[in-house]
Each structure stands twice: as structure tokens, then as C-alpha cells.
N, C-alpha and C positions, 0 to 999 in steps of 0.2 A: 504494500500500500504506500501512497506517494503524498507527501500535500506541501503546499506551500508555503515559506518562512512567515511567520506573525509580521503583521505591518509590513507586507510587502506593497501594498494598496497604496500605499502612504510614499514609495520612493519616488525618485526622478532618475529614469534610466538613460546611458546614453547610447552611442551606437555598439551593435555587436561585436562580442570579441572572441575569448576562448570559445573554439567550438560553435562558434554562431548565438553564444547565450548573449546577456545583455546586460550591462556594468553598471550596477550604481553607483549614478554621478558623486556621492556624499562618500562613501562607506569606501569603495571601490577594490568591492566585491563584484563577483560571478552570478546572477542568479541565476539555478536549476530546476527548478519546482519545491523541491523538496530543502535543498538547503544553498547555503552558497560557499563559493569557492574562492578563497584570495590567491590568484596569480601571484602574486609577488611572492610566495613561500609556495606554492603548489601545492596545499593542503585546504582542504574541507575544514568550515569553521565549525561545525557540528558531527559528532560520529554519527555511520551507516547505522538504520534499523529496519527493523521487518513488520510485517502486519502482523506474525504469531511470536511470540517471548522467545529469544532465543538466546545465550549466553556471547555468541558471538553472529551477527547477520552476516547471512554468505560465508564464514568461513569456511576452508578447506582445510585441511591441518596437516595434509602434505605439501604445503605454499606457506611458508610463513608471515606473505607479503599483504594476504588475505586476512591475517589477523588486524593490521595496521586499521581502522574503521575510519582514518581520518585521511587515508592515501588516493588517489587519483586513480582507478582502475589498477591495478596492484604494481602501482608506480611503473605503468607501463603507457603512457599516452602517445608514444608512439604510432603503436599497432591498435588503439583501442579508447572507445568512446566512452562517453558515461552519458545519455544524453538528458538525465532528468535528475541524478543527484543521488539515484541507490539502484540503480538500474543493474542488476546479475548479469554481465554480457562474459562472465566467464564458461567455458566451455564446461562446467561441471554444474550449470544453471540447468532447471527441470523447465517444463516445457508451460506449468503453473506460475513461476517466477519469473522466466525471462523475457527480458520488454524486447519484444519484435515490432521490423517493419509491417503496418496493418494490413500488406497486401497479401503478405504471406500467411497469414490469420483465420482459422473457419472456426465455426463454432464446435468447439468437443461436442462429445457424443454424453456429457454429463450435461454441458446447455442442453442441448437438443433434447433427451431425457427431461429437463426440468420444465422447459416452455410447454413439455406435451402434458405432463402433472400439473401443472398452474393454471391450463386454458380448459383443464378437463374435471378439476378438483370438486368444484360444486355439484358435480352431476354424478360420473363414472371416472374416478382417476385412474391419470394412462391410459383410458380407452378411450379411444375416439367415438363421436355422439353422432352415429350414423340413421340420428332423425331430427328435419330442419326444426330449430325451437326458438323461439326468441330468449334473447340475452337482456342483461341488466336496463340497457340502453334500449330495449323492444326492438333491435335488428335480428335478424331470421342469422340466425349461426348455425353450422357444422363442425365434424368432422375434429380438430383441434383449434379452436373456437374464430375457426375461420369464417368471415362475412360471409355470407350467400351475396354474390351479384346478380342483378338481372341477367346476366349474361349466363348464369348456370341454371336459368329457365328451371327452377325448383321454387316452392312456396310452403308454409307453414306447415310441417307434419310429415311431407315428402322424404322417401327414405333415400342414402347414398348407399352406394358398396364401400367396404373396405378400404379400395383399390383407392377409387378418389378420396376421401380422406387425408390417404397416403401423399396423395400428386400435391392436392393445395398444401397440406405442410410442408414438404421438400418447397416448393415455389414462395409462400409466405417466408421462410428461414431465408431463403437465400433472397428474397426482396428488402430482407431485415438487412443482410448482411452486407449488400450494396450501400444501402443508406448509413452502417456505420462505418462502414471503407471510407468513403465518400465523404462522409466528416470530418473522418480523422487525417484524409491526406489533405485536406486543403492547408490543414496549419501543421503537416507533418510532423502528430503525433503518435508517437509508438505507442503500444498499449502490451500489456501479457496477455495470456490468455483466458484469465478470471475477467478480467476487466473485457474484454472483446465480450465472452459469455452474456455479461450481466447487460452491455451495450447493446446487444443482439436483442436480448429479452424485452430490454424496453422499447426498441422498434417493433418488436414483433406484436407486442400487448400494449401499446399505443403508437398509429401513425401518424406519422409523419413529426416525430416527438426529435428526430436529427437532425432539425433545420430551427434557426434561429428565431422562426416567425413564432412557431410552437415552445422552444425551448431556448432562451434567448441566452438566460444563464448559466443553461448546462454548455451552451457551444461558445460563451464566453469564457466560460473555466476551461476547457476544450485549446481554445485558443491561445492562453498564457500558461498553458502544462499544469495547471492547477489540477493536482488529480486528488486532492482532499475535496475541492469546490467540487467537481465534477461528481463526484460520490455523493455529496449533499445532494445534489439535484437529480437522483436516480427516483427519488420518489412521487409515484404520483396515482392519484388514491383517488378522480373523479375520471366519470365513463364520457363518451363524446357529447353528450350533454348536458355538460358539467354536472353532475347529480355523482354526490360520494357512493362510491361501492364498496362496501363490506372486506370483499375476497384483497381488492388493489393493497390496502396500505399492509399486512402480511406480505403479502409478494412484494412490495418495495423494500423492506428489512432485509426479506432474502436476497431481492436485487444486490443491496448493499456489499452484504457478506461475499456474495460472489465475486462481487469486485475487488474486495480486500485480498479476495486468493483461496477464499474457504468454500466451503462445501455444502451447505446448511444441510 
């Protein structure tokens, strides 16, 4: 888990430097997301930490360079980035921890597993509802609490196979997972793959929630690597119109945890 130094709101940055980060003008410091960096000594003015306790973040204990928590990539910036301030880019990073480019990114098969329990919990969990019903919102739902369109010529009580159930999920997931590609590369942020999971879920179980019109301050935290802000604004607990739903603010906690790297 990542979040940005206290009073960062409050500086005056000037142009880019190490790395492409961005200097403030007072302090003249690094800032990363997470912490900042004084160039003039090459050290991190705060030690590495993790989203679970752990006696030492990221170490490896056959590297003893990996203990140092206040070192530059293990004092190797040569060959290697740090691009947000605790980011695992060592080769001995699990596939839960380490912040990758978003292109390379799908949702695990534990997201994928959890959108389908989340969209299906008030009726049949994990099974798909292969008879059209209305939802919180009085829209005709299926399948993994996919909208019925006019276009799938189906009406209230109408039954689906299996089959299609299957197809709108596979198509919903991967329409989720453009719109958080899509996000995240415009301000070319990396994400792990807890964080990509939980981004997924929230396109998937509200559209169009990846664009600034909808979510103005999650693509604002998005935009300056705030990934503490961005975790705040994973929650949202009213249906398309606007009427609170019961099932959302649960699923926005779990949203959360996912993000943090955990499992719920």
C-alpha cells in the first residue's frame, strides 16, 4: 500500500528531476507518492513499509542491501527505478506486490472470483442469475449482475443459458479492464496487482466511475501517484440513481483491502 507524504497539498513544486519526480521548491526534496527522496545524500527521508507488519519491508536476507529501508533501490539506480517511493521492483517481488506497467496487468482469477460473489451475493453467490430480474436500481439484470440491453431482446423473467452469462462476464471484465488501462496510462501510473483487482471491480460494479466526470477525485489522486487518496475514493455505496444500496458500502471495504494487497 502507497500514500502520500502529510502536507504534500500545501508545497510548491518545481520542475522535474530524479526520475521524472518533482522537487520541492522549499524542502528540496524528491517527491514519490509515498515519501520523499533528498538527492543530495541519495537517501529516502523516511524508511520502506508495507500494507501487512512486517519486521523488515521487502527484505531478502541473502542481499544485505535490502535491509538498508532508507537506500535507493538497493543502492543500485543505475539498473533500477523506484517509481512511487516503496515500489518491490526486485526480482524476488511476488506478482501481489510488485508495481507493474498497467499494460501488462489482467485481473487474477481471485478478482475475477470476487466480482462474480459481489454481483451475485444477494440472490445465489457465485452463480450466475440465469432469470432476467430487476436490480436495486429497477434495471432488468442477469447472468453476473450484468444490465440487460435492448439489444439482448430479453424482458423481465426471461430465462439465459449458462453459456451467455459466461460471454457478458468475460466482455463486462475486460470493458472494466480497458477503462482502468486507460486511466492509469494517461498519467503513467503503475499499479500491483491488488490495486489493478480492486480498480477493475469498481468499473465493473459502477460505470463509467474511470473518468473524471464520475470520479473526479479518484482520477485526481490517480494523477499525482496518491495511492492512499486513490484508496479513499474506492468507495461508493449509491446505485445509478443515487439511492444508497445496502450490498455497495461492504463491497467498498472489501474494494479497499484488495487494494492494500489483501484478500478479504
Amino acid at each position: 500500500m502507497r500514500s502520500s507524504a502529510d502536507g504534500v497539498g500545501s508545497r510548491t513544486f518545481v520542475e522535474n528531476r530524479f526520475t521524472g519526480k518533482e522537487r520541492d521548491a522549499e524542502s528540496g526534496n524528491d517527491f514519490f507518492g509515498a515519501r520523499y527522496y533528498n538527492s543530495a545524500t541519495g537517501r529516502w527521508l523516511s524508511p520502506d513499509w508495507s500494507a501487512k507488519v512486517q519486521p523488515v519491508p521487502y527484505a531478502k536476507l541473502d542481499n544485505p542491501q535490502s535491509l538498508n529501508l532508507y537506500s535507493y533501490v538497493l543502492n543500485n539506480p543505475m539498473s533500477k527505478i523506484d517509481p512511487d517511493g516503496h515500489c518491490d521492483s526486485s526480482a524476488g517481488a511476488t506478482a501481489r506486490t510488485k508495481c507493474q506497467a498497467v499494460k501488462n496487468l489482467k485481473t487474477s482469477d481471485y478478482g475475477r472470483g470476487h466480482i462474480q460473489s459481489e454481483e451475485t451475493r444477494a440472490r445465489q453467490p457465485g452463480k450466475p442469475d440465469l432469470t432476467v430480474y430487476p436490480d436495486g436500481a429497477n434495471l432488468p439484470t442477469a447472468g453476473y449482475g450484468h444490465q440487460v440491453m435492448k439489444s439482448d431482446n430479453l424482458k423481465m423473467g426471461d430465462k439465459i443459458k449458462p453459456e451467455r452469462a459466461e460471454a457478458w462476464f468475460n466482455a463486462n471484465v475486460a470493458a472494466a479492464e480497458k477503462d482502468v488501462t486507460a486511466a492509469a496510462s494517461k498519467t503513467n501510473t503503475q499499479l500491483s496487482q491488488g490495486e489493478y483487482d480492486a480498480l477493475v471491480d469498481l468499473a465493473y460494479n459502477a460505470a463509467g466511475s474511470m473518468t473524471p466526470v464520475k470520479s473526479p477525485k479518484l482520477m485526481d489522486a490517480m494523477g499525482k501517484s496518491d495511492y492512499n487518496g486513490m484508496s479513499e475514493q474506492l468507495r461508493y455505496t449509491k446505485d445509478v440513481n443515487g439511492n444508497t444500496e445496502g450490498g455497495l458500502g461492504p463491497r467498498s471495504d472489501q474494494r479497499k483491502q484488495i487494494f492494500k494487497g489483501e484478500e478479504p
